[in-house]
C-alpha positions in Angstrom: 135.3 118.7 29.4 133.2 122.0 30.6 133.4 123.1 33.8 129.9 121.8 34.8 130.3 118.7 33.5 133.8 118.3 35.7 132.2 119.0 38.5 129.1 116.4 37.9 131.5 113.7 37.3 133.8 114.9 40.5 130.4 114.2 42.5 129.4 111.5 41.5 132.7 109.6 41.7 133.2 111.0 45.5 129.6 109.2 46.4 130.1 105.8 44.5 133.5 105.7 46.6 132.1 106.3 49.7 129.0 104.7 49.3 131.0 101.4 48.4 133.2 101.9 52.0 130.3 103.1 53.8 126.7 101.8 53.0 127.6 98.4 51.2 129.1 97.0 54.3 126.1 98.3 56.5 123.4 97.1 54.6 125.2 93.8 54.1 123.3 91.2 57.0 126.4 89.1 57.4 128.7 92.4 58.1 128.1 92.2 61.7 126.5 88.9 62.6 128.9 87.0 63.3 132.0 88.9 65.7 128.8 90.9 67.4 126.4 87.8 68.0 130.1 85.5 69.3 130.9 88.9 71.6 127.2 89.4 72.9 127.2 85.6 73.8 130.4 85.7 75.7 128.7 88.2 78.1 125.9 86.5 78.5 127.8 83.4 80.0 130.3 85.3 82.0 127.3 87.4 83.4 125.2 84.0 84.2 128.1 82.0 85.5 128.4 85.9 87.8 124.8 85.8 88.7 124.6 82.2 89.7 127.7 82.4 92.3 125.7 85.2 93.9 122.6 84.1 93.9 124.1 80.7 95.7 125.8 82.9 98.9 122.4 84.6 99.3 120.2 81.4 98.9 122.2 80.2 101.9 122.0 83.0 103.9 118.5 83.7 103.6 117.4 80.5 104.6 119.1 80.6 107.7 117.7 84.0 108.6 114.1 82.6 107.0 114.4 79.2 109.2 115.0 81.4 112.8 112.0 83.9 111.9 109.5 80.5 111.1 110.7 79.4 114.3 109.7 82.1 116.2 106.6 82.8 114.0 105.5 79.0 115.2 106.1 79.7 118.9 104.2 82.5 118.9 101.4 81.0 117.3 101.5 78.2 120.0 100.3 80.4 122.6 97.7 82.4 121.1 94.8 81.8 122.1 92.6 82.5 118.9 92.3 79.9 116.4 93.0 82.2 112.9 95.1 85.6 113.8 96.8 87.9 111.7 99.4 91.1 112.2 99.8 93.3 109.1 101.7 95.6 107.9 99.1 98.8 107.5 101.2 100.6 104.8 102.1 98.2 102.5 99.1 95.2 103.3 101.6 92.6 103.9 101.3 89.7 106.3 104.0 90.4 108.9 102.6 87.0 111.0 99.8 84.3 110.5 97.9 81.9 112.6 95.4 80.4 110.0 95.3 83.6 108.3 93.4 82.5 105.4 90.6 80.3 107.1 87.1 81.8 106.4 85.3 82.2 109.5 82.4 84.2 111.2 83.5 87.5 112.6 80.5 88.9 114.3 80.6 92.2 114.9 84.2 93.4 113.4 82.0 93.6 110.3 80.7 97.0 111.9 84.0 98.7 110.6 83.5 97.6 106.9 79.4 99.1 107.6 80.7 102.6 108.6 83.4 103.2 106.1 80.5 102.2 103.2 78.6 104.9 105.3 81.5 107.7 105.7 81.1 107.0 102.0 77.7 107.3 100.7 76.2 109.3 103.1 77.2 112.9 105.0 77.2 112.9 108.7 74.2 115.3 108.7 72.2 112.8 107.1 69.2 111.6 108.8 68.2 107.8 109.9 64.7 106.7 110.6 64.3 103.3 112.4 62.1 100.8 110.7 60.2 98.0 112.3 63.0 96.0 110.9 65.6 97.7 112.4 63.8 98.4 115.7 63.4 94.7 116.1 67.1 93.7 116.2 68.7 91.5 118.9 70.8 92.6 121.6 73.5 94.6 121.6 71.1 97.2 121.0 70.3 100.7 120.9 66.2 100.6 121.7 65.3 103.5 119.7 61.1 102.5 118.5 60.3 102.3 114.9 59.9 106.0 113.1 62.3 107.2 115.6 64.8 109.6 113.2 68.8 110.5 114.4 71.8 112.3 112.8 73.9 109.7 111.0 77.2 110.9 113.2 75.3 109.8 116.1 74.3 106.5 114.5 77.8 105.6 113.8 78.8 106.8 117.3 76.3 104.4 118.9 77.0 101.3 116.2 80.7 101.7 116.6 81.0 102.6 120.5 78.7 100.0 121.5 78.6 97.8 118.8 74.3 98.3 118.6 72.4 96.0 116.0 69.8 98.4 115.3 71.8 101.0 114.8 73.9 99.2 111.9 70.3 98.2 110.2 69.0 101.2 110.4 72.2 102.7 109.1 72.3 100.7 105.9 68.3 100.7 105.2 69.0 104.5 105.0 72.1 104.3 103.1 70.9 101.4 100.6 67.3 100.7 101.1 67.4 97.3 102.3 70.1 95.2 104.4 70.7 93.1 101.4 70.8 96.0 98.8 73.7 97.5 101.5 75.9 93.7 101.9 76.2 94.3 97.8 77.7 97.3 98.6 79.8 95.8 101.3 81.3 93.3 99.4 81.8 94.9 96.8 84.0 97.3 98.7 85.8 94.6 100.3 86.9 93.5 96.6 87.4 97.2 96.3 90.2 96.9 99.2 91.7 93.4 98.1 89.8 90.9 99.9 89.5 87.5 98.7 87.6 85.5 100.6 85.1 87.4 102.4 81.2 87.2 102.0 79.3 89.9 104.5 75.5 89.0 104.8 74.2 91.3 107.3 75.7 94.7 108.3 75.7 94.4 112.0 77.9 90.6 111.7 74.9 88.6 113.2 75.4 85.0 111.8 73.2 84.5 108.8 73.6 83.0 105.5 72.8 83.8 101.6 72.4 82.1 98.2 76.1 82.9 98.0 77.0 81.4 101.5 77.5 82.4 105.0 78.3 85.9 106.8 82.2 85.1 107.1 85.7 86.2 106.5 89.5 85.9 107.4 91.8 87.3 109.5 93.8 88.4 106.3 90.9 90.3 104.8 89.5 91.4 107.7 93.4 93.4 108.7 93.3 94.2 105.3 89.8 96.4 105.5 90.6 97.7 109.0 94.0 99.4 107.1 91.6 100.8 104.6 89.6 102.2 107.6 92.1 103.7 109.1 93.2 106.0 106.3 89.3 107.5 106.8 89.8 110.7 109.3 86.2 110.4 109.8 86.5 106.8 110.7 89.7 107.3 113.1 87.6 110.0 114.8 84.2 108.1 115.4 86.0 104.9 117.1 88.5 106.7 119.0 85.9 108.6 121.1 85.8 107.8 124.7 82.1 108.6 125.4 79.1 110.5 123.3 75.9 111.5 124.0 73.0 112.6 121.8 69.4 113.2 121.2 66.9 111.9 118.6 66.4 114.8 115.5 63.2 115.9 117.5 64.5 116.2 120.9 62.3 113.6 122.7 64.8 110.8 122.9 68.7 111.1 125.0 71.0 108.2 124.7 74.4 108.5 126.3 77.2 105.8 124.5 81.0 105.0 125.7 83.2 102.9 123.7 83.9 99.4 124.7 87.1 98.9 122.9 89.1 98.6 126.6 92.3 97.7 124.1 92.0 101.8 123.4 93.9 102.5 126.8 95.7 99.1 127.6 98.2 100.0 125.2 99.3 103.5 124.0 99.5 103.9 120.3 96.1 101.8 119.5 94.5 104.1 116.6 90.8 101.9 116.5 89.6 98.9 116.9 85.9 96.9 117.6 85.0 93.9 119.3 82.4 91.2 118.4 81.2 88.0 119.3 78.3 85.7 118.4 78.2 82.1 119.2 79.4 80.9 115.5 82.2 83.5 115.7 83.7 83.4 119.7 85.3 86.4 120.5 86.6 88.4 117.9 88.4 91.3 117.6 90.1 94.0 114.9 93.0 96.8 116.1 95.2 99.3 114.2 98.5 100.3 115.8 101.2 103.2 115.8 104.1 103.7 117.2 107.1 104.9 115.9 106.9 105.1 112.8 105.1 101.6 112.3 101.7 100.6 111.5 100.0 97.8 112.3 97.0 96.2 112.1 95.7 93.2 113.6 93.1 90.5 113.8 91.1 87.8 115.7 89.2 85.5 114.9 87.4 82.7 117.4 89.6 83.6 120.2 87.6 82.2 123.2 84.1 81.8 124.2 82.6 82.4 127.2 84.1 82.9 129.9 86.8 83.6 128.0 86.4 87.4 127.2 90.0 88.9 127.6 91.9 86.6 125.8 91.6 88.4 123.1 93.1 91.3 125.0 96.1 89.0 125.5 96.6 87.9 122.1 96.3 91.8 120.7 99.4 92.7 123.1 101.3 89.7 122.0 101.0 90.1 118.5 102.0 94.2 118.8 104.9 93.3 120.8 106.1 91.0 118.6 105.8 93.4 115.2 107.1 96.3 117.5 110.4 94.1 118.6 110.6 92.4 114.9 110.4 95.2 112.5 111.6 98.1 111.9 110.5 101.3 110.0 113.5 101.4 106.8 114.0 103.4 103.8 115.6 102.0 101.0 116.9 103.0 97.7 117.3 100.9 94.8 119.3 101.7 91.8 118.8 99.1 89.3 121.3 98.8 86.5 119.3 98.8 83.2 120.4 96.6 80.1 121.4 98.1 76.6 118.7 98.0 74.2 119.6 96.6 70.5 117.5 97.7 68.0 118.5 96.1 64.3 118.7 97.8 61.3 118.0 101.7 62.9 119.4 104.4 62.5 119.9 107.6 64.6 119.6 111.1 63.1 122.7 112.0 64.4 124.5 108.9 64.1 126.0 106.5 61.3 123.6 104.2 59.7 125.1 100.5 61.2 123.8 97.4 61.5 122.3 98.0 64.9 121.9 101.0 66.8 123.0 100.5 71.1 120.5 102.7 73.1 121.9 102.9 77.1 118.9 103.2 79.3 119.1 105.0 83.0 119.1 103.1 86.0 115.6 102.6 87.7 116.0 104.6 91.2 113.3 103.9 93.5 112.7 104.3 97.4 111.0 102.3 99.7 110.0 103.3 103.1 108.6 100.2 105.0 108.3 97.9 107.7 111.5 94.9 107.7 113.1 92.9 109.9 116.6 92.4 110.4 117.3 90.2 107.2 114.5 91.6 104.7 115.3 93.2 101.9 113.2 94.8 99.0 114.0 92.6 95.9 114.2 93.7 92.2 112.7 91.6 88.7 112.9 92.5 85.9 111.2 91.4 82.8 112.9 93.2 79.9 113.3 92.8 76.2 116.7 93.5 75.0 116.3 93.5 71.5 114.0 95.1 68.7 113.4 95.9 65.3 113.5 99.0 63.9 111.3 101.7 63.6 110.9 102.5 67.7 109.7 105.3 69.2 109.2 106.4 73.1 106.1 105.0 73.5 107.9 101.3 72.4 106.8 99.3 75.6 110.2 97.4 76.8 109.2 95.8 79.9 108.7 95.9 83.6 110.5 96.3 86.9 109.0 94.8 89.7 109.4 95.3 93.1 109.0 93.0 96.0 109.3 92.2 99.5 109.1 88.6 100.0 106.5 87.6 98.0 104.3 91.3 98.5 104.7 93.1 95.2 105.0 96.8 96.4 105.3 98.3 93.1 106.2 97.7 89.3 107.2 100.7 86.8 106.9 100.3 83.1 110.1 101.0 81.0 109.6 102.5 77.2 112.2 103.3 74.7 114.3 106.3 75.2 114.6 107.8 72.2 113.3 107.0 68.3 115.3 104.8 66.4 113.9 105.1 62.1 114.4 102.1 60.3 117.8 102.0 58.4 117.2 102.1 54.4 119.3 102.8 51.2 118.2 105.9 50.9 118.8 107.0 54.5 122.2 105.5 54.2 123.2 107.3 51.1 121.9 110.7 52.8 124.2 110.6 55.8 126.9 109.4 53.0 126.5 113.0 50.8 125.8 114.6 54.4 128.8 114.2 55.8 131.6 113.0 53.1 130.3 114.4 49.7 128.8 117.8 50.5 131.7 119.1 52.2 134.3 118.4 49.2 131.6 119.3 46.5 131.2 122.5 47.5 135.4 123.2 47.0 135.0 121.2 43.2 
């Protein structure tokens, strides 16, 4: 036999040998099956049967702890004197406490906050209003200013949000919009914007009035959720926390002099902004945002008193900030979420012998939470993963989600993809890594 020919049979016979140890038993379905699939399901039940015995100690726990905080939520609700109230959580947009907090009422003239952020919005502060009949004829609370009469927009907003003038809001969203009704499109659609859900603004100035789509209303939920959206306007934080302004009309002729009426402002120290309102649908209403040490709150009332009632809703604000202030506290926490191995079935890694299945080890999900708890909250973790796939994968192979929660807010969810890419396994891929690695070595000494 030549030479040649010796070392053609030597190669051959090295790759049917290993091919026939190696790839027969990988590409053979039943290989595997049944030790990994009896292995993988023994896990599973030791893990549940773990799980469950865990989850039964916590159940109990935090239904204690969630019994003693309803408690107290329910006396405190017993003495305010609004009917629907609502603290919140500025940050994060979750209820902290709730009288009624999803009823849909009349809020009067809290709607003023949602009308100047839509203005901070769409218009510059140098902008120019001109008072239309319309506007000029407006009940009181009221600026006065006669029809044609033109101001700067930052002294508008001054003068709607320090003393809570119906002209001023009219004339404000004529400019802005062209019309009061063009301007409530804009207002609600902003308020879906922030994450309201059952709020319907008809006029911008909160005067009780009604649409094809129903009345001016909203709840205490929505309306603490806008006034946290308010807040995070510089512009906005500015205009209502001025003590006093005065101002002249663009052509000199007219002087106005404003001070806020928002008396909350310097009961308490920390209050960031707030705005009364009352009309006789709505009673006395009222919208704050808070800060103190490191927490932020905002608050809401809705229908809390009627003449001559006027500071309970003074009352109520205190109670509710006292109670968020002794409750919660501001936390940081870090969660590191053990990630499940990911199967994918007949793959193969470049760098790896062709199996059955290939194992891929994802990281653990780390993720930090700064927010407001109490005592016995904690921020929760779901997953929704698959744990198995067919090959080919690559990294942009969506696995799943991990959710975040505290109670039942969802703070956040990250997407998880595939690490790495995983080829599908083949006869031809197999007998490549076979030569590769066994054959080509010894062929090249033959």
């Amino acid at each position: 036999m030549k030479i040649c020919e010796m070392k053609k049979f030597w190669k051959t016979a090295i790759a049917v040998v290993m091919t026939a140890g190696f790839v027969f038993p990988v590409c053979t379905p039943g290989y595997a099956n049944g030790g990994l699939q009896t292995e993988k399901s023994d896990v599973n039940v030791e893990l549940q049967t773990e799980e469950t015995g865990a989850d039964g100690v916590l159940q109990t726990e935090e239904t204690g702890a969630d019994e003693v905080l309803q408690e107290e939520k329910a006396q405190l609700a017993s003495t305010l004197y609004a009917k629907s109230a609502v603290l919140m959580d500025a940050d994060t947009g979750r209820v902290l406490f709730e009288k009624s907090g999803g009823q849909q009422m009349p809020n009067a003239s809290t709607t003023k906050i949602l009308t100047c952020l839509v203005a901070l919005e769409h218009a510059s502060l140098e902008d120019t209003v001109t008072f239309s009949s319309n506007a000029a004829s407006q009940p009181r609370v009221r600026l006065g200013a006669p029809e044609g009469s033109t101001f700067y927009m930052k002294d508008m907003l001054l003068a709607m949000m320090l003393e809570s003038f119906n002209d001023t809001a009219v004339a404000i969203a004529e400019t802005i919009a062209g019309s009061t009704e063009e301007f409530a499109v804009m207002m609600n659609r902003k308020a879906k914007e922030i994450g309201c859900k059952n709020t319907h603004f008809v006029t911008p100035n909160g005067l009780d009035d009604t649409d094809e789509n129903g009345s001016h209303s909203t709840t205490a939920e929505d309306l603490a959720l806008i006034m946290a959206a308010c807040i995070k306007n510089e512009q906005f934080l500015e205009i209502t926390h001025t003590n006093q302004h005065s101002f002249t009309s663009c052509d000199g002729t007219l002087q106005y002099a404003v001070s806020n009426k928002n008396a909350f402002l310097t009961m308490m120290d920390g209050v960031l902004s707030g705005k009364t309102g009352f009309t006789g649908a709505a009673g006395y209403c009222y919208v704050c945002a808070f800060s103190k040490d490191g927490k932020n709150f905002t608050l809401s009332l809705l229908a809390c008193g009627w003449p001559n009632n006027k500071t309970y809703k003074w009352k109520d604000a205190r109670k509710l900030i006292e109670y968020g202030m002794e409750h919660y506290e501001f936390r940081t926490e870090t969660l590191n979420t053990p990630m499940p191995d990911i199967t994918v079935w007949d793959g193969c890694l470049e760098s790896e012998y062709p199996t059955e299945k290939v194992t891929l080890n994802l990281p653990p999900e780390t993720k930090e939470f700064s927010c407001l708890l109490n005592q016995d909250e904690h921020i929760t973790v779901q997953t929704d993963l698959k744990e198995e796939f067919q090959a080919p994968v690559d990294e942009t192979t969506y696995i799943g989600t991990v959710r975040y929660y505290l109670g039942d807010k969802l703070l956040a969810e990250e997407e998880v993809i595939m690490p790495s890419v995983v080829e599908k396994r083949t006869m031809k891929i197999s007998l490549q890594w076979v030569w590769k690695t066994y054959c080509q070595p010894f062929a090249s000494l033959v």
